[in-house]
Every structure is written in structure tokens, then in C-alpha cells.
VMD Tcl script that builds the backbone (N, CA, C; Angstrom):
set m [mol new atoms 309]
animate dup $m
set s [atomselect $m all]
$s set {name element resname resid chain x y z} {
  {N N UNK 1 A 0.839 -1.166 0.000}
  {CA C UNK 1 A 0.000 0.000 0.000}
  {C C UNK 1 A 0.893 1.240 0.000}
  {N N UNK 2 A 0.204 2.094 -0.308}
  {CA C UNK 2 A 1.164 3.641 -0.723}
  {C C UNK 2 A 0.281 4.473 0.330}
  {N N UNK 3 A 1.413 5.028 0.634}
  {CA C UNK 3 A 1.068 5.979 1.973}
  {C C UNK 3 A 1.542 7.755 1.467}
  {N N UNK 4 A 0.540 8.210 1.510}
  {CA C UNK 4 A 1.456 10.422 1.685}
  {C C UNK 4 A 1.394 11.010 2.653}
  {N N UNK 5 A 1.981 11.256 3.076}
  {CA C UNK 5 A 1.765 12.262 4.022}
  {C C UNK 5 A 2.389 13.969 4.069}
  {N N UNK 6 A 1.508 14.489 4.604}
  {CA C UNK 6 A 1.645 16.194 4.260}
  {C C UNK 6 A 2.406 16.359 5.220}
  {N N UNK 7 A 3.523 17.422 4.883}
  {CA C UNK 7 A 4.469 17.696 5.978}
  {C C UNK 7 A 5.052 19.715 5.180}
  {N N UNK 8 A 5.898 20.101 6.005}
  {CA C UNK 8 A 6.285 21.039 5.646}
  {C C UNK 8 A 7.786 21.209 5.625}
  {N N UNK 9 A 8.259 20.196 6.543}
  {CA C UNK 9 A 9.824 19.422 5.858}
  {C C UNK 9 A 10.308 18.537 5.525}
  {N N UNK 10 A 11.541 18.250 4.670}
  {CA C UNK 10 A 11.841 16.872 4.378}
  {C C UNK 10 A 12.656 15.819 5.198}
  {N N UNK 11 A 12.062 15.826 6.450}
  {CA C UNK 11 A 12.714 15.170 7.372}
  {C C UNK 11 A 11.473 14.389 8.276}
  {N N UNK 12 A 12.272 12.979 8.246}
  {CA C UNK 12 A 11.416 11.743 9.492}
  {C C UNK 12 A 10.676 12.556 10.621}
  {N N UNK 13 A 11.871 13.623 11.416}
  {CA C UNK 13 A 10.830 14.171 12.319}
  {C C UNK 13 A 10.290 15.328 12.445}
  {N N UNK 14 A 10.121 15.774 10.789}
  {CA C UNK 14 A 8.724 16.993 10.995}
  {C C UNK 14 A 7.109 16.478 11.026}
  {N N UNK 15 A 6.578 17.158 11.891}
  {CA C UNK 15 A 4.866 16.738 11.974}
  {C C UNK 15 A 4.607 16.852 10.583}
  {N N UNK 16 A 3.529 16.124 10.455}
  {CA C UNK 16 A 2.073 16.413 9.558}
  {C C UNK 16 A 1.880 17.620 9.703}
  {N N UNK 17 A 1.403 17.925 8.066}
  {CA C UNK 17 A 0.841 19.675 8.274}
  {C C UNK 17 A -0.429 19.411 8.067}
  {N N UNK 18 A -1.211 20.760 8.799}
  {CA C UNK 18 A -2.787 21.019 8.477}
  {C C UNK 18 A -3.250 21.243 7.447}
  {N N UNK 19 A -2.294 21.420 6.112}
  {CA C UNK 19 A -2.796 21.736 5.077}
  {C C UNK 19 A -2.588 21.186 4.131}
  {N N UNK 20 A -3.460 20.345 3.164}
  {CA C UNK 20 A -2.833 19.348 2.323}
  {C C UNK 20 A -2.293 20.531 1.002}
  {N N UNK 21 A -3.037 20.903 0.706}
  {CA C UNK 21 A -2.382 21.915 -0.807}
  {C C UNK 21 A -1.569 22.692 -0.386}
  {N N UNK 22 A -1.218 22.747 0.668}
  {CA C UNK 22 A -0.338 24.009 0.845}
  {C C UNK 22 A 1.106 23.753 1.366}
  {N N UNK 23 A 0.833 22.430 1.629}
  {CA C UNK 23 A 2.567 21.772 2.552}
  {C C UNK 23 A 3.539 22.106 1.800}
  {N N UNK 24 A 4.634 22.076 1.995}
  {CA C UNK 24 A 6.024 21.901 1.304}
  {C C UNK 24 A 6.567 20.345 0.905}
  {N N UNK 25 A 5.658 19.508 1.490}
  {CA C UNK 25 A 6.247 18.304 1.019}
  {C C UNK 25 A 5.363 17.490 1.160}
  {N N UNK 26 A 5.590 16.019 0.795}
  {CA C UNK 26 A 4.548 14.880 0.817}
  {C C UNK 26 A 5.538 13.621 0.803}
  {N N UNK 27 A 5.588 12.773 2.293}
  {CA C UNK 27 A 6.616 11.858 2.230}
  {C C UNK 27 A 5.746 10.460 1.685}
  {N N UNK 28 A 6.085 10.067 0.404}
  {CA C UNK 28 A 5.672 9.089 0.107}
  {C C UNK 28 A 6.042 7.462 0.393}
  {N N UNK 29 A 5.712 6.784 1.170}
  {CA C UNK 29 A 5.721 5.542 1.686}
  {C C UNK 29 A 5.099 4.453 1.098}
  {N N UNK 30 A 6.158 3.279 1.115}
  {CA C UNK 30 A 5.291 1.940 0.508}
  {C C UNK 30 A 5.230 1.021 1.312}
  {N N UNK 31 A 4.381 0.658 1.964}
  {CA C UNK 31 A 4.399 -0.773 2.837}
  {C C UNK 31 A 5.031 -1.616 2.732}
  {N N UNK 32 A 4.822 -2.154 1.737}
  {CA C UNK 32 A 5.499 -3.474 0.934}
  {C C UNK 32 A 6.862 -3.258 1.292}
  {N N UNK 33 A 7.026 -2.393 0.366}
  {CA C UNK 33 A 8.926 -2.088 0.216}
  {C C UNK 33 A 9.739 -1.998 1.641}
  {N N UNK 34 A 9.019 -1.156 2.279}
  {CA C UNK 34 A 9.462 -0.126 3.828}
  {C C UNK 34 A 10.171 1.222 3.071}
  {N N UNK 35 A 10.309 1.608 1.882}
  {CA C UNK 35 A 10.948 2.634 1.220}
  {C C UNK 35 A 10.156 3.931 1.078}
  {N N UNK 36 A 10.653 5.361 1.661}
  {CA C UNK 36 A 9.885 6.105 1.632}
  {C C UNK 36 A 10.971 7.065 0.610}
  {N N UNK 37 A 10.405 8.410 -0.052}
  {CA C UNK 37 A 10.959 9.150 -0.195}
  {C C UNK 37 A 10.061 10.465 -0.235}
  {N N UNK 38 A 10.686 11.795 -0.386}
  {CA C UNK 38 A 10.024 12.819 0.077}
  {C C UNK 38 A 10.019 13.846 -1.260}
  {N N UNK 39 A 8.576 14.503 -1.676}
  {CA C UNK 39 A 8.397 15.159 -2.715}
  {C C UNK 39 A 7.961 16.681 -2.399}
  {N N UNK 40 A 8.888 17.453 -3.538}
  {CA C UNK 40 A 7.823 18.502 -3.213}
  {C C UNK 40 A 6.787 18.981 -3.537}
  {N N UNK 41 A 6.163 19.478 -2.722}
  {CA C UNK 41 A 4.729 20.061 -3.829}
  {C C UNK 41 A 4.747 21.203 -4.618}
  {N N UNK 42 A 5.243 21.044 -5.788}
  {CA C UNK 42 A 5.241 22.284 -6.816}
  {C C UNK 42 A 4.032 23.391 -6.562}
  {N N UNK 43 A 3.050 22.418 -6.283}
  {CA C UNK 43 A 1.609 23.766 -6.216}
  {C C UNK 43 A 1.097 24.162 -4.826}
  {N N UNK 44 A 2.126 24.164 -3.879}
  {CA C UNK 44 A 2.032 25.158 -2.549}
  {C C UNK 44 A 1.497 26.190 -3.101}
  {N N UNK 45 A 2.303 27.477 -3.837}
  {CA C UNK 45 A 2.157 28.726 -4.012}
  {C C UNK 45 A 1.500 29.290 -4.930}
  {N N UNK 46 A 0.784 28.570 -5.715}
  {CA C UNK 46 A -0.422 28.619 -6.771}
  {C C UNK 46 A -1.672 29.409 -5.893}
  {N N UNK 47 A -1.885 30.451 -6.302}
  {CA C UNK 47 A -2.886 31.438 -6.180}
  {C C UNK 47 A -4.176 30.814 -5.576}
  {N N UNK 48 A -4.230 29.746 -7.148}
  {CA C UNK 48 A -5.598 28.789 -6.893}
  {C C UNK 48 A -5.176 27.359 -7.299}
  {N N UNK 49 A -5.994 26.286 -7.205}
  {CA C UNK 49 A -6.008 25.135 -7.005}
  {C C UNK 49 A -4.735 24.582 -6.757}
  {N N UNK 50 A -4.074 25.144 -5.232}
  {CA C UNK 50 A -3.077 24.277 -4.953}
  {C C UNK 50 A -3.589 22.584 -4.651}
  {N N UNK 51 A -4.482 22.419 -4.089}
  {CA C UNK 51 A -4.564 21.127 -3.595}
  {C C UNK 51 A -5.263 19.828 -4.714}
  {N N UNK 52 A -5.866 20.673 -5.801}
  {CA C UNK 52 A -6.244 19.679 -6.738}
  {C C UNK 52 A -4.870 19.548 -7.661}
  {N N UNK 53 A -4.091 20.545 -7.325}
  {CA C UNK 53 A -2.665 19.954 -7.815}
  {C C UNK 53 A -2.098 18.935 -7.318}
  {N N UNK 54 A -1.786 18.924 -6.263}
  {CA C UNK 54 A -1.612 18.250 -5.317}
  {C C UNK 54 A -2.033 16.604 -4.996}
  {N N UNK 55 A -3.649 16.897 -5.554}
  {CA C UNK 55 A -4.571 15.894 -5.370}
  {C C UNK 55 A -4.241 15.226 -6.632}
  {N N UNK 56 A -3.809 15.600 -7.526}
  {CA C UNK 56 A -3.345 14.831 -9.078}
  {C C UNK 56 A -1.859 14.284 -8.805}
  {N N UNK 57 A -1.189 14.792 -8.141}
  {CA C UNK 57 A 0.292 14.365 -7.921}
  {C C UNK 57 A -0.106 12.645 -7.341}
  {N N UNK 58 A -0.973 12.877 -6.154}
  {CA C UNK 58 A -1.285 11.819 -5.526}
  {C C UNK 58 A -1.852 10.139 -6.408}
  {N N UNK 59 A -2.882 10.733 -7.011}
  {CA C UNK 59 A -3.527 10.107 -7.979}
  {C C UNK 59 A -2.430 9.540 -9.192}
  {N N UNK 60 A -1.112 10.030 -9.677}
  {CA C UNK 60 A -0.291 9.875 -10.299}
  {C C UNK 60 A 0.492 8.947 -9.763}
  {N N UNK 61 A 0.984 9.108 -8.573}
  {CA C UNK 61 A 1.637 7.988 -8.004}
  {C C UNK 61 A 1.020 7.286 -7.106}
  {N N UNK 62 A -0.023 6.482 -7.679}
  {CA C UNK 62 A -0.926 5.472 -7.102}
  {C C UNK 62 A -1.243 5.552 -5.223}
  {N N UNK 63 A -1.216 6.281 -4.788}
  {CA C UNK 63 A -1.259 6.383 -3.443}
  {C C UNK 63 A -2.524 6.242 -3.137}
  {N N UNK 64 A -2.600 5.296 -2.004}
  {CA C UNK 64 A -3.660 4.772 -1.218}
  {C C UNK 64 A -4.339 5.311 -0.236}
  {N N UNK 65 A -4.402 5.444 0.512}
  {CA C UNK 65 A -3.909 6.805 1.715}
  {C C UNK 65 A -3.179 7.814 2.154}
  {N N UNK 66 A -3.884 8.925 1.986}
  {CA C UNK 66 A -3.110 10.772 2.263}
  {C C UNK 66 A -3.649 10.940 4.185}
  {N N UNK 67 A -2.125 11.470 4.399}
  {CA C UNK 67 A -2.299 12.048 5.581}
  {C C UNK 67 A -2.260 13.338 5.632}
  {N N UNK 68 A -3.003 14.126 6.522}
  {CA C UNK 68 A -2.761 15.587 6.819}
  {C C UNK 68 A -3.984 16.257 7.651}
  {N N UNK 69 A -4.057 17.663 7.734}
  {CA C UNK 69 A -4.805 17.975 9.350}
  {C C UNK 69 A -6.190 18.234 8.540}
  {N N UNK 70 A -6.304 18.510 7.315}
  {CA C UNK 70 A -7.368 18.852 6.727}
  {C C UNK 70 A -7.396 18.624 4.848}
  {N N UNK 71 A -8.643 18.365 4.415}
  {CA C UNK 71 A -8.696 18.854 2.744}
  {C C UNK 71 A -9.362 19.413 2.396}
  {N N UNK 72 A -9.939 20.242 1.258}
  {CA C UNK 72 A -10.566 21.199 0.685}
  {C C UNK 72 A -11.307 20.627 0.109}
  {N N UNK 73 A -12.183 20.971 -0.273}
  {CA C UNK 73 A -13.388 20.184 -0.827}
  {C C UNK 73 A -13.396 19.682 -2.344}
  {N N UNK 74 A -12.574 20.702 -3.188}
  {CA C UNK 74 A -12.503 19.293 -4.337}
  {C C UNK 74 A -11.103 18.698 -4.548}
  {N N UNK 75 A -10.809 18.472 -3.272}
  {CA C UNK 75 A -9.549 17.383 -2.900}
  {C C UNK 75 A -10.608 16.485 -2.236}
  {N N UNK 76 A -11.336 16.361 -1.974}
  {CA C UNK 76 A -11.992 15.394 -1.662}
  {C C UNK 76 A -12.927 14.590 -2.408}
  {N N UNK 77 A -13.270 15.636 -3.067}
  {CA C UNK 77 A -14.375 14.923 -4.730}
  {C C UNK 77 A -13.293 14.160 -5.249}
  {N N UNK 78 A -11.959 14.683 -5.815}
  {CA C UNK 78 A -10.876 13.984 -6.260}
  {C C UNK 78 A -10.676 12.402 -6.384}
  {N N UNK 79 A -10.298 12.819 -4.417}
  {CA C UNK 79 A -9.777 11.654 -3.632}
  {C C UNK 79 A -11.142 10.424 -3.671}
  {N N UNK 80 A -12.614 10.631 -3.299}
  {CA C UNK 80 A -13.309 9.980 -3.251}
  {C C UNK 80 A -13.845 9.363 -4.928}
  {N N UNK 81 A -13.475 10.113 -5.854}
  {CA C UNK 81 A -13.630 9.580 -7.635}
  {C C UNK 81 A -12.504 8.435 -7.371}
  {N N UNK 82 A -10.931 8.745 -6.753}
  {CA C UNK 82 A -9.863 7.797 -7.067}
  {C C UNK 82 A -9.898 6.492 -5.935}
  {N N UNK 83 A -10.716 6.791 -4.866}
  {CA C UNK 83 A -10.853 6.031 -3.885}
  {C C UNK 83 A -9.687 5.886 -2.924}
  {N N UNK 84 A -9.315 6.800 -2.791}
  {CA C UNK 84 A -8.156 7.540 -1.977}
  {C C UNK 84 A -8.707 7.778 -0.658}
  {N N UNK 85 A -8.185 6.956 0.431}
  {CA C UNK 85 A -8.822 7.265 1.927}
  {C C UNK 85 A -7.840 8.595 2.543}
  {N N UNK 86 A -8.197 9.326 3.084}
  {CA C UNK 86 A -8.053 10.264 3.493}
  {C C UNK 86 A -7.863 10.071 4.904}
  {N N UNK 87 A -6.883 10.796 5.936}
  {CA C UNK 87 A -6.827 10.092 7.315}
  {C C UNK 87 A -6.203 11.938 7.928}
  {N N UNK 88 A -7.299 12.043 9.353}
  {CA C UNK 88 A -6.830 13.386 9.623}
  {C C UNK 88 A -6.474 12.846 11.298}
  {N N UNK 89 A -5.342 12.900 11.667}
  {CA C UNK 89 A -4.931 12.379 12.792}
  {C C UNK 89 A -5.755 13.520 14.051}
  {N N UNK 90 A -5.929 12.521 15.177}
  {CA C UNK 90 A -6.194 13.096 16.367}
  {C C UNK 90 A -5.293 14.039 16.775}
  {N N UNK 91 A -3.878 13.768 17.065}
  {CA C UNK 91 A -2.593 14.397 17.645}
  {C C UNK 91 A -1.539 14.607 16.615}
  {N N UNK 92 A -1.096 15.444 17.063}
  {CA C UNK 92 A 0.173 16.097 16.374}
  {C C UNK 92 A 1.252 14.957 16.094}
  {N N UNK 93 A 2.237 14.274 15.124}
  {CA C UNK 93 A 2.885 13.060 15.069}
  {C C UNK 93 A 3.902 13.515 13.806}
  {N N UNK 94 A 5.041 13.111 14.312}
  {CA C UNK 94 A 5.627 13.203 12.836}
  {C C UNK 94 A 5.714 12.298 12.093}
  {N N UNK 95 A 6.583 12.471 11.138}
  {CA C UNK 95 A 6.497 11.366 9.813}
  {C C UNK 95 A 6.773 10.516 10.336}
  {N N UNK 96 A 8.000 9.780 10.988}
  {CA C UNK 96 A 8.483 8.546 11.731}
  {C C UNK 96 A 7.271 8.028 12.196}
  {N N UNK 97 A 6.621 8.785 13.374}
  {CA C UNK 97 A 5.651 8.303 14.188}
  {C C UNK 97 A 4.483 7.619 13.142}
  {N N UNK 98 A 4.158 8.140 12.140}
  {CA C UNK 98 A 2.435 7.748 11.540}
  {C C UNK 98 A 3.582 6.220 10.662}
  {N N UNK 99 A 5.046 6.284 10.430}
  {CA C UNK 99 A 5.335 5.599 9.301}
  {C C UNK 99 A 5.000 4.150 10.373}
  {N N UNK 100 A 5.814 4.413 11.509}
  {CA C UNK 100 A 5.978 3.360 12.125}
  {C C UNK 100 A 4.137 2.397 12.806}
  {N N UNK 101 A 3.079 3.206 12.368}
  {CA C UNK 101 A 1.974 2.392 12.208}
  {C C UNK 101 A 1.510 1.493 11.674}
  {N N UNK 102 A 2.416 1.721 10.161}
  {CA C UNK 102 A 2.146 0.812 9.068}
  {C C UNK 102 A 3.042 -0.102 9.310}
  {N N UNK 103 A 4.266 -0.463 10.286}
  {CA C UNK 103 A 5.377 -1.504 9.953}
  {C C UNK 103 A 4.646 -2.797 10.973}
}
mol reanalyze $m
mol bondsrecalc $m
mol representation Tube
mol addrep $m
């Protein structure tokens, strides 16, 4: 399974950000593998539709589940057309912390 998660640095221990279109990064994780690596999001600073940018990046590299504190509403039409589960954590956690759920 393919895992994203929204973050705002490219490091194991920055939190999840609250904002999926707007993060600076998205650490992409594979179950299978245990191999993650970290992307940026070209469409942070886009005026408008950062997150359906965003939401296509996802959809591009087959990802199963997106983490982050919130989505916008047609990041969610998106996600629910691609069948993309969406996961908004209770507590604050960084990347390590949510990776080490899946191991």
C-alpha cells in the first residue's frame, strides 16, 4: 500500500501539516517495500487550485492513503472519484511516528 503524508519538511521528524495543498512536502511511503521518499509540492504557491494539484500528484503515483490535518473540498471529490482514503490524525505526530503504524 502507498502511503502520503503532508508535511512542511523533508525530514522523518517533521509533523504532519494542516494543510494538504499548501505543505512543502509529501513523504511518500510503501508498505510493501518499507521505502519512503520525500516530494515537493510544486503547487504550494499557486494562487488557486493548490490542492487539486496536489490531489493529481497523488492520484499519479498510485497512493492509497493521504495524511494531513485537513482537505478542501474538491480534494476530496478527487480523492473519493480515485478512492483515496483520506486520514486526519487526532494528535500532532511526525512522519516517523504515523510511518511506524504501518510496519
Amino acid at each position: 500500500m502507498k502511503v502520503a503524508i503532508a508535511t512542511n519538511d523533508n525530514t522523518l521528524k517533521s509533523v504532519f501539516d494542516q494543510h494538504f495543498g499548501r505543505c512543502a512536502f509529501f513523504y511518500l511511503y510503501d508498505t510493501e517495500t518499507k521505502q519512503g521518499e520525500f516530494k515537493e509540492n510544486l503547487g504550494q504557491h499557486h494562487a488557486e487550485k493548490a490542492g487539486n494539484e496536489a490531489a493529481r500528484l497523488m492520484v499519479d503515483e498510485g497512493i492509497e492513503i493521504v495524511i494531513a490535518g485537513r482537505f478542501g473540498s474538491k480534494v476530496v471529490e478527487v480523492f473519493r472519484a480515485g478512492n483515496i482514503q483520506m486520514v486526519i490524525p487526532e494528535k500532532q505526530q511526525t512522519v516517523q511516528e504515523i510511518i511506524n503504524q504501518f510496519k
